[in-house]
Structure formats: C-alpha cells, structure tokens
C-alpha positions as CSV (number, residue, x, y, z in Angstrom):
1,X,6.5,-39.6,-15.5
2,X,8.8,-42.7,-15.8
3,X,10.1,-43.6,-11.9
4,X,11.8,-46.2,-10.1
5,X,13.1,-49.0,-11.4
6,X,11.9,-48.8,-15.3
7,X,13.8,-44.9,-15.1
8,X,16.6,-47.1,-13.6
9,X,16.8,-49.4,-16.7
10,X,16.6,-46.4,-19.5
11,X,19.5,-44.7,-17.3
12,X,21.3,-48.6,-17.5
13,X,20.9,-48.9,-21.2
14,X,21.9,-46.0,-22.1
15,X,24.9,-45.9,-20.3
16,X,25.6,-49.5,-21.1
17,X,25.5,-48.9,-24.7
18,X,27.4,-45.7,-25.1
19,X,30.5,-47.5,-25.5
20,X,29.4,-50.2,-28.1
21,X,30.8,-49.2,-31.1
22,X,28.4,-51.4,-34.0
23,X,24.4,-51.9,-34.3
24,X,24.3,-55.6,-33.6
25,X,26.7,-54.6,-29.9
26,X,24.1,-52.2,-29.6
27,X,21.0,-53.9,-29.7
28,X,22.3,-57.1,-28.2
29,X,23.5,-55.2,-25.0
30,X,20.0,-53.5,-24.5
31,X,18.2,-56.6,-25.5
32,X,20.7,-58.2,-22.3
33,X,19.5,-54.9,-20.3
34,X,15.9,-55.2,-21.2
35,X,15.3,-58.9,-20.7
36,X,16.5,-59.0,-17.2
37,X,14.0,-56.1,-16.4
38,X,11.6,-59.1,-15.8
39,X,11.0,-63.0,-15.2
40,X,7.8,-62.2,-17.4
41,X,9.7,-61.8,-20.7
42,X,9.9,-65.3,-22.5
43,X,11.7,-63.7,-25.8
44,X,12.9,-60.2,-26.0
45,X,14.6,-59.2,-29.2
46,X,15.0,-56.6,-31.6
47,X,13.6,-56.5,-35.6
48,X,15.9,-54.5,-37.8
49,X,14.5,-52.9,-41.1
50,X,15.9,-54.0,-44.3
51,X,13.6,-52.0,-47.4
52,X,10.3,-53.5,-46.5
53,X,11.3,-56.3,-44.4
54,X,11.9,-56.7,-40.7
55,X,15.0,-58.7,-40.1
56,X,15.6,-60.8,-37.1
57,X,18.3,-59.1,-34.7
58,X,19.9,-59.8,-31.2
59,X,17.8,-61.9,-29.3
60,X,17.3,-63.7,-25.8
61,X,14.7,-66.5,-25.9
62,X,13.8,-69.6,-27.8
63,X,14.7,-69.8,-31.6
64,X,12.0,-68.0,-33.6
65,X,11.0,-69.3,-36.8
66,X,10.5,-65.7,-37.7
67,X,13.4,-64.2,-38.9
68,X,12.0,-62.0,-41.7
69,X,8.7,-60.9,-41.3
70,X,6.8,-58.5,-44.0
71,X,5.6,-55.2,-43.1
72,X,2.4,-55.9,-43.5
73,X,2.3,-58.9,-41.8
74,X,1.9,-59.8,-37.9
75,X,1.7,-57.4,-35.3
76,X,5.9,-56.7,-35.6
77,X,4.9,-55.4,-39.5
78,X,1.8,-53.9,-38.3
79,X,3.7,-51.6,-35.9
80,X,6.8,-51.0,-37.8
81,X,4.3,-50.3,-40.9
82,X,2.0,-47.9,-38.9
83,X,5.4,-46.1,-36.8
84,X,3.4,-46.8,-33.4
85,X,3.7,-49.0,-30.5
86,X,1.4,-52.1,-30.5
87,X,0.1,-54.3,-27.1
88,X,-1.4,-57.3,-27.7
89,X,-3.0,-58.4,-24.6
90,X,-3.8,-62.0,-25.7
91,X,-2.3,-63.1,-29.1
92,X,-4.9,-66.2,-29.1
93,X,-7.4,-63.6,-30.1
94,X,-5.7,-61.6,-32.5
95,X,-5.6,-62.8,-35.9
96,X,-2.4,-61.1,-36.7
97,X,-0.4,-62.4,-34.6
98,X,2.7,-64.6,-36.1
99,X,3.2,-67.5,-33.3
100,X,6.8,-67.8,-32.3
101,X,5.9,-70.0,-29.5
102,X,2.9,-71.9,-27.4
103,X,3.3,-70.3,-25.2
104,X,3.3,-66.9,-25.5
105,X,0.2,-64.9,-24.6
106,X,0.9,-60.9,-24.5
107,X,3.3,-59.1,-26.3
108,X,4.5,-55.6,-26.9
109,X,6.2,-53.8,-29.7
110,X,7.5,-50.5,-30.0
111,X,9.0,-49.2,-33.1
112,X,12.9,-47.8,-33.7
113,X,11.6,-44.1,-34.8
114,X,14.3,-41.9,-36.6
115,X,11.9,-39.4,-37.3
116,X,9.6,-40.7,-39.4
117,X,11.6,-43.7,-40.7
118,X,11.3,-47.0,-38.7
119,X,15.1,-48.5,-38.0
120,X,13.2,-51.3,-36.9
121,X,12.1,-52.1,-33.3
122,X,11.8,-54.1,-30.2
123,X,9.7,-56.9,-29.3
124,X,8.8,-58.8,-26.3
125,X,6.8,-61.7,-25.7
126,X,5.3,-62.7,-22.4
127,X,3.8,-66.1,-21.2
128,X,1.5,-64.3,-19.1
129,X,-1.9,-62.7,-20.5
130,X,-2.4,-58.8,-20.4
131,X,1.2,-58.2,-19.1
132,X,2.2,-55.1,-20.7
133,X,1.1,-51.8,-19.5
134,X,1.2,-48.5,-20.8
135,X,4.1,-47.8,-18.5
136,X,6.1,-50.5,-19.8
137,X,5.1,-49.0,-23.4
138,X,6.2,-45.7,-22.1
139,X,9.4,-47.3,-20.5
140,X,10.2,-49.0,-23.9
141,X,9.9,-45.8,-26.6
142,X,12.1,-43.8,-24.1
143,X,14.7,-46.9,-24.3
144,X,14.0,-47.0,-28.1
145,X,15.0,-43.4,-28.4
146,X,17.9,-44.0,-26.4
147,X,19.3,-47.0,-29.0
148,X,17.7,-44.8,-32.0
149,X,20.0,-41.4,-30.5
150,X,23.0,-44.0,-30.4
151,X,22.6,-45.6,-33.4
152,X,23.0,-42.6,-35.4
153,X,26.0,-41.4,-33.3
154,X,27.8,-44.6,-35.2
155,X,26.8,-44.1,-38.6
C-alpha cells in the first residue's frame, strides 16, 4: 500500500500533467515532480523508445553522454528489453551498468508499460549506495502508469 508522501507525489504528477498537452511537456513535468521527491536523486530523467533504441528525453541532472542506448545494452536496455523494473544497488559492481557519472552509485529504472510494449521508461540515479527500495520501485510503476494512461489520452 503506497502512503504518505510517495502517494502524495503519484496524486501531484498526475494532476500536474493532466493538462500538458505533448509527450516531451509530459515527461518533463513529472521528471520536475519526481526529482524534487528527494535530495538523493543526482539525475532523474526519462528514456523514450525509438524501434530498438532508447532515446534520451526530459531530464534534470548533469549532461549524460548517453543519449541513445541499445536495448540490449546497460541496465536502461536491460529493463526496457526484459519489461521489468531494475535496482541496482551499487553500479561499481555491476558490469552492465553504462557510467553517466562518478559519482553515481544506485540507481533505479522502471519501464513505460503500454501493455506489453515498452514506451520507454524512467531512470534515476543516486550518489548514495543501496538507495532505492522496493517502495520507491512501487512508487515509480504507479507514477509510470500514470504518464503511460496520459500519454495515450494525446495520441
């Protein structure tokens, strides 16, 4: 049962986005929502499918050299390649990680599920080991679902 004050941010985003009429308003206005959830996101972004390739979207953080990623490759293609959510509790000691920056340590990803198509997804880094829990995974796919219900009200 989502509570408190991640229920308060899937209320916010959803409400906040309702009236943004294209993707990229969309996704940059959640990213907004989502990054100021907490001081322990150092880049919070979305990946937008194109074919086979994620596609860098809206984004709040330092420049990423990774604006197209494979879906096979790192944990963004891993998850949006597999349709599941992905926490990497230290990206040091997972080979499949794609560095972005030195000093990330954790990160999350959870998939932009229309069914079973991925639209693409949202991914946060944190500079702080282990920082994602399964409530914050929980927290995200309900937000994802939110964006995912939206997205196809404006195509």
């Amino acid at each position: 049962m989502i509570s408190g004050k991640r229920k308060q941010l899937i209320d916010n985003v959803r409400i906040a986005i309702a009236d943004e009429r294209t993707e990229i308003d969309i996704l940059r206005t959640a990213a907004q929502l989502i990054d100021s959830f907490s001081n322990g996101y150092n880049w919070t972004g979305f990946y937008i499918m194109h074919g086979d390739v994620l596609v860098v979207g809206p984004y709040i953080g330092p420049q990423t050299p990774h604006t197209r990623i494979e879906s096979n490759q790192g944990i963004c293609g891993l998850a949006a390649s597999g349709k599941r959510s992905i926490i990497v509790d230290d990206v040091n000691a997972d080979p499949r990680y794609l560095a972005c920056s030195t000093i990330t340590r954790s990160e999350i990803v959870v998939p932009l599920m229309d069914g079973d198509t991925c639209l693409g997804e949202i991914d946060i880094d944190s500079n702080q080991p282990s920082f994602f829990t399964a409530k914050d995974k929980e927290m995200l796919e309900s937000i994802a679902a939110v964006i995912v219900d939206r997205l196809k009200e404006i195509s």
